[in-house]
VOPAGU-2260 file (C-alpha; in pm, 1 decimal, decimal comma):
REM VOPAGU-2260
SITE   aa  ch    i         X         Y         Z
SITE  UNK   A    0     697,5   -1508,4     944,6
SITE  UNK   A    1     588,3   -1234,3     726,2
SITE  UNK   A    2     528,4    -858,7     916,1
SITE  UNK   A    3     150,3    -863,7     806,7
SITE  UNK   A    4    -139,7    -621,9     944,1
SITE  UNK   A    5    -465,6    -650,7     810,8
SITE  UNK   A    6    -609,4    -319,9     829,8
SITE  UNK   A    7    -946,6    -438,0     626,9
SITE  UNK   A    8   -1053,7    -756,2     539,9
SITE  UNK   A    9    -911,9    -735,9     188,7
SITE  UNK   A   10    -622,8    -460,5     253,5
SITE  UNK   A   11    -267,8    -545,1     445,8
SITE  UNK   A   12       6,3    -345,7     518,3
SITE  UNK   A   13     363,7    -483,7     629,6
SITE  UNK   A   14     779,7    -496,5     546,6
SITE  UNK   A   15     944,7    -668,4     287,0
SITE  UNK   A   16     855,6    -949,5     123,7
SITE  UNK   A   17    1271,9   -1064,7      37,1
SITE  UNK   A   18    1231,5   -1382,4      -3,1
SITE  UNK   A   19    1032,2   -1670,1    -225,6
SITE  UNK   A   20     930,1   -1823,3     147,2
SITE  UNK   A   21     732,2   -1510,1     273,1
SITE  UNK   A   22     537,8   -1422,5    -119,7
SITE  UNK   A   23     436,1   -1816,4     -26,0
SITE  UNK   A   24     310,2   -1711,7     302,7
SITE  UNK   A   25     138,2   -1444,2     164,9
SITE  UNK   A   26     -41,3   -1634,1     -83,2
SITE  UNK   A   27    -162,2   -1870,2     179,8
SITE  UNK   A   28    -330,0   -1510,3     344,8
SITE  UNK   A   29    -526,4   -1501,6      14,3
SITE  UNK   A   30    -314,6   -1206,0    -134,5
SITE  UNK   A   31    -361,9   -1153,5    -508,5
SITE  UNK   A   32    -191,2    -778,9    -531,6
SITE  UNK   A   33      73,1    -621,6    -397,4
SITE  UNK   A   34     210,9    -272,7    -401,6
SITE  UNK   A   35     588,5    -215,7    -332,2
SITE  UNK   A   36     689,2      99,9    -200,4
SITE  UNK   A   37    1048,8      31,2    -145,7
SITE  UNK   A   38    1349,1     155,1    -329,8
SITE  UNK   A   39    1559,3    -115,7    -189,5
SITE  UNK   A   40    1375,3    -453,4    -386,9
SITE  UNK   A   41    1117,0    -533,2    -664,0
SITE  UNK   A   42     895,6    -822,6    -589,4
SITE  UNK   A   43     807,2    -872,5    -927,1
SITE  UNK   A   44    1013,1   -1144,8    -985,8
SITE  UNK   A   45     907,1   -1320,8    -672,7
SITE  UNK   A   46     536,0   -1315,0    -761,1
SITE  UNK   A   47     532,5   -1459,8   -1082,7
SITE  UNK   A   48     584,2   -1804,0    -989,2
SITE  UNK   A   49     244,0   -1751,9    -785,7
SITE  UNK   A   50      38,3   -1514,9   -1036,7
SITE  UNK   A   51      49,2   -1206,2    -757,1
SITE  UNK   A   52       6,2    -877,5    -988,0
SITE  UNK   A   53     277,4    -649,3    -864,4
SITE  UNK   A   54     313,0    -252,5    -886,5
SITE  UNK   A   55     657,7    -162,3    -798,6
SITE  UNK   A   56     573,4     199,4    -728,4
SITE  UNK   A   57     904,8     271,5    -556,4
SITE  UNK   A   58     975,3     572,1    -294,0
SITE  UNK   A   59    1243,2     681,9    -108,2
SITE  UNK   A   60    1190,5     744,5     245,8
SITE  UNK   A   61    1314,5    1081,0     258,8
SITE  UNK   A   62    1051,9    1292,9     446,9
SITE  UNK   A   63    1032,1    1495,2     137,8
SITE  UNK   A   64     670,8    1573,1     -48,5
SITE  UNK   A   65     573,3    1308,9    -293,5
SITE  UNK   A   66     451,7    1370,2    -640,3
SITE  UNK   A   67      78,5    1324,5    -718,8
SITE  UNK   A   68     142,6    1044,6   -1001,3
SITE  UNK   A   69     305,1     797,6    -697,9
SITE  UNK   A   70     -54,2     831,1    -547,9
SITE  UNK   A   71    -222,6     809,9    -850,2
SITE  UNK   A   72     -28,9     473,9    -962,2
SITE  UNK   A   73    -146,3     305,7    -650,6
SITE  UNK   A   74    -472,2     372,1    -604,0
SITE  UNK   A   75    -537,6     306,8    -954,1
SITE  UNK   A   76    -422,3     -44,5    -895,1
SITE  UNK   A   77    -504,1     -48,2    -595,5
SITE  UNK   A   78    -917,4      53,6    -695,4
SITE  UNK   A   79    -855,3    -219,5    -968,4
SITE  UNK   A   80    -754,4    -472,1    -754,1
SITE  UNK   A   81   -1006,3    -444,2    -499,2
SITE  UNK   A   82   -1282,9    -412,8    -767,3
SITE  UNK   A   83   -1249,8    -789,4    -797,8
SITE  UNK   A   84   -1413,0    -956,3    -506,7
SITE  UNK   A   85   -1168,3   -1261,1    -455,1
SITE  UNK   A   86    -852,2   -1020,9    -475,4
SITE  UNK   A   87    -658,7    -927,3    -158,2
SITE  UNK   A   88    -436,4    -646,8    -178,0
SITE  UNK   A   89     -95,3    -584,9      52,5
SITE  UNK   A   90     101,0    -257,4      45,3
SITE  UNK   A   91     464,2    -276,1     145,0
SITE  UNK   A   92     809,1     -87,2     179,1
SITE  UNK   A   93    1100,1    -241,1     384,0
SITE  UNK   A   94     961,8    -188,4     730,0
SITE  UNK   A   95     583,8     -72,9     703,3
SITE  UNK   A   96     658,5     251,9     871,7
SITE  UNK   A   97     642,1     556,6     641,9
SITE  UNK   A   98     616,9     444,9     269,5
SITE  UNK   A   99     357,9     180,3     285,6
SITE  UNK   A  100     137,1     361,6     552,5
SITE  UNK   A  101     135,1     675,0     332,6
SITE  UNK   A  102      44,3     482,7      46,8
SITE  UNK   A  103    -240,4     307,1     243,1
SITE  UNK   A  104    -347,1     607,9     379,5
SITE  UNK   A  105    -393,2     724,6      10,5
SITE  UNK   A  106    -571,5     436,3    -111,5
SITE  UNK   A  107    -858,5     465,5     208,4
SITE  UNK   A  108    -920,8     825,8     150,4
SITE  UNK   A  109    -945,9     752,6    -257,6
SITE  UNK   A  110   -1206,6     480,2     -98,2
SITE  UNK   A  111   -1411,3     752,2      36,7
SITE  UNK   A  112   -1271,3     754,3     450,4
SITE  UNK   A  113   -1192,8    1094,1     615,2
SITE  UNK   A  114    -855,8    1177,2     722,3
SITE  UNK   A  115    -905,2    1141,1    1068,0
SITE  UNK   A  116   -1094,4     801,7    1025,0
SITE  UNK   A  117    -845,1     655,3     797,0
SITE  UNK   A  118    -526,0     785,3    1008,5
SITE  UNK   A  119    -686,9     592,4    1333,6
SITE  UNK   A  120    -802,4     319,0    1170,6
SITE  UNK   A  121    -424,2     238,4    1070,6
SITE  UNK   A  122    -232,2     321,6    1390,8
SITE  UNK   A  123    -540,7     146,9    1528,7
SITE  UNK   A  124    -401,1    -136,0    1356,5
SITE  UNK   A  125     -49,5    -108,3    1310,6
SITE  UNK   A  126      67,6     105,1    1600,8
SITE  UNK   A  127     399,5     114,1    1448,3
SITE  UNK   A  128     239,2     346,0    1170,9
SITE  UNK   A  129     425,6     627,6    1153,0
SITE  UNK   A  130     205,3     921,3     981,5
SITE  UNK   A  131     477,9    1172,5     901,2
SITE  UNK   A  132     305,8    1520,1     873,7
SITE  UNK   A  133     472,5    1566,3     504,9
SITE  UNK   A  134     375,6    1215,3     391,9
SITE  UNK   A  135      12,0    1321,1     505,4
SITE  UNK   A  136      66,4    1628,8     304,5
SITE  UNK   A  137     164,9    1480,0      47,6
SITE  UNK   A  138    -146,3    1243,9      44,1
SITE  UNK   A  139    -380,6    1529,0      98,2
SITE  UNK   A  140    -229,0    1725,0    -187,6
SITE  UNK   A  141    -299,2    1379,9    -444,0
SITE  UNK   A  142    -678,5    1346,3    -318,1
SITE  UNK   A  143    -730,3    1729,9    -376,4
SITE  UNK   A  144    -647,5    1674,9    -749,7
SITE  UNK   A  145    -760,7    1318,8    -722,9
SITE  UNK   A  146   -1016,1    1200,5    -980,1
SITE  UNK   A  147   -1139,2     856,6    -984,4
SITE  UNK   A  148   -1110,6     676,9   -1351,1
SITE  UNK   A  149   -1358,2     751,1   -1608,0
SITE  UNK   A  150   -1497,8    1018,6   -1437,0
């Protein structure tokens, strides 16, 4: 069974996908778009037998500061995605710990939540969510640049 948490109606976070049996099970949940964080595997070839759009937007867990243009790859696809009203998005890494949640994070505050609002909301959800203070950082560095397409 696939390690799935639906933190809005239209946005999941979870762990590795691996296998053709769990991109199945996550096309039965509606998902349409998927964001992998992880260093270790790229979904891509997984998806295609279903039609899932994939961004590998790969990250090492390293508790190091993340570059802007990681952000700015998903949240551009993830904005993209989510500005179709049938598409369901899920954000991944191996264990939906560090990478994903960071990248999640990004995407709500690009959507317009608050830090605070966004960070509860997802250990709200998925109290395994571990907000590392330079993964935060890191976020918070992207949306003080951040500017949203064609603007």
């Amino acid at each position: 069974m696939m390690d799935l948490t639906w933190i809005t109606p239209r946005l999941a976070l979870g762990g590795g996908i691996w296998i053709d049996a769990n991109m199945a099970e996550l096309v039965r949940h509606g998902v349409t778009h998927v964001i992998d964080m992880q260093t270790e595997f790229d979904d891509t070839p997984l998806a295609v037998p279903y039609g899932v759009q994939v961004l590998w937007n790969p990250a090492d867990d390293d508790f190091q500061l993340k570059p802007p243009e990681l952000f700015q790859r998903g949240v551009e696809f993830a904005l993209a995605a989510l500005d179709q009203s049938d598409a369901r998005l899920y954000i991944h890494c191996a264990a939906g710990v560090h990478r994903a949640p960071m990248m999640t994070l990004a995407v709500l505050r690009a959507m317009g939540h608050s830090l605070a609002d966004a960070a509860d909301l997802l250990v709200a959800r998925r109290p395994v969510v571990d907000l590392a203070d330079v993964y935060v950082r890191s976020v918070e560095n992207f949306i003080r640049e951040y500017q949203p397409a064609g603007k």
